[in-house]
C-alpha angles and dihedrals in degrees: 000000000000124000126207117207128163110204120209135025147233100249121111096256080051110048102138089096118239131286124211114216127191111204116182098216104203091047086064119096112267082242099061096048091051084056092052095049091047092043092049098042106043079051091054103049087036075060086062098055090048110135092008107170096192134000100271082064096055093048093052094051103053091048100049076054091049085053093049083054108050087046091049087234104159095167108147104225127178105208137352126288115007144338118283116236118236120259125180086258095054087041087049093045090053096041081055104051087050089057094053095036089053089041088045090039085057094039078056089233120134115212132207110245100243084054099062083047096052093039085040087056098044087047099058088041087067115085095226125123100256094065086033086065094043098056088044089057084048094057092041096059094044087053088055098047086046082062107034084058104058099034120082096192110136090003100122095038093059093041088049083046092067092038109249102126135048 
């Protein structure tokens, strides 16, 4: 079996390019593949004790990643439960945090990330024009999805388009 992987990316704190290597797994030493299963997975189940604040958290974390595992269940989540449904509040915060990441990204600082939602929602607490602005394009996108989601108008073009309907 032959896997495929391309190493390195195209982000600023990656600018070496990429590289795409070809390893034939079963020409590799027993030894080596059995490095590579214990590296990998002790990574992935350390990945589900990320953030951990007590051991019961820990705990729970590493084995909801063993039962992934075991049910072959590789779905990528953020959170718990479902999905939270946009307001004008949630649109304005990420608009907000775009702004300060791409202001912090030409400044060439990297922020942590609880940093960009404490200084997104500081931002949008000032009364200045620019978060004026922000929260006026918020409304404005919840006010096209309101209507994007009760009008039917070009529907069934687009999803003929792609070919999902007849």
């Amino acid at each position: 079996m032959n896997i495929e992987l391309t190493i390195g990316g195209t982000t600023k704190r990656s600018n070496n390019g990429q590289h795409t290597v070809s390893v034939d797994w079963d020409a590799l030493p027993e030894e080596s593949r059995a490095f590579v299963i214990r590296y990998g997975l002790k990574q992935y189940l350390a990945d589900g004790a990320a953030g951990a604040g007590s051991n019961e958290e820990l705990v729970n974390g590493v084995n909801e990643r063993v039962r992934k595992l075991a049910e072959a269940d590789f779905q990528r989540t953020r959170g718990e439960g479902a999905a939270k449904p946009d307001t004008e509040e949630r649109i304005a915060l990420r608009l907000a945090k775009e702004l300060i990441r791409a202001k912090a990204k030409a400044a060439s600082v990297t922020l942590p990330k609880e940093k960009v939602e404490a200084a997104a929602v500081a931002f949008l607490a000032k009364d200045t024009d620019d978060a004026k602005a922000i929260k006026a394009e918020a409304k404005r996108q919840m006010q096209a999805k309101a209507k994007l989601a009760t009008s039917d108008a070009g529907a069934d073009d687009l999803l003929a388009e792609l070919g999902l309907t007849d």
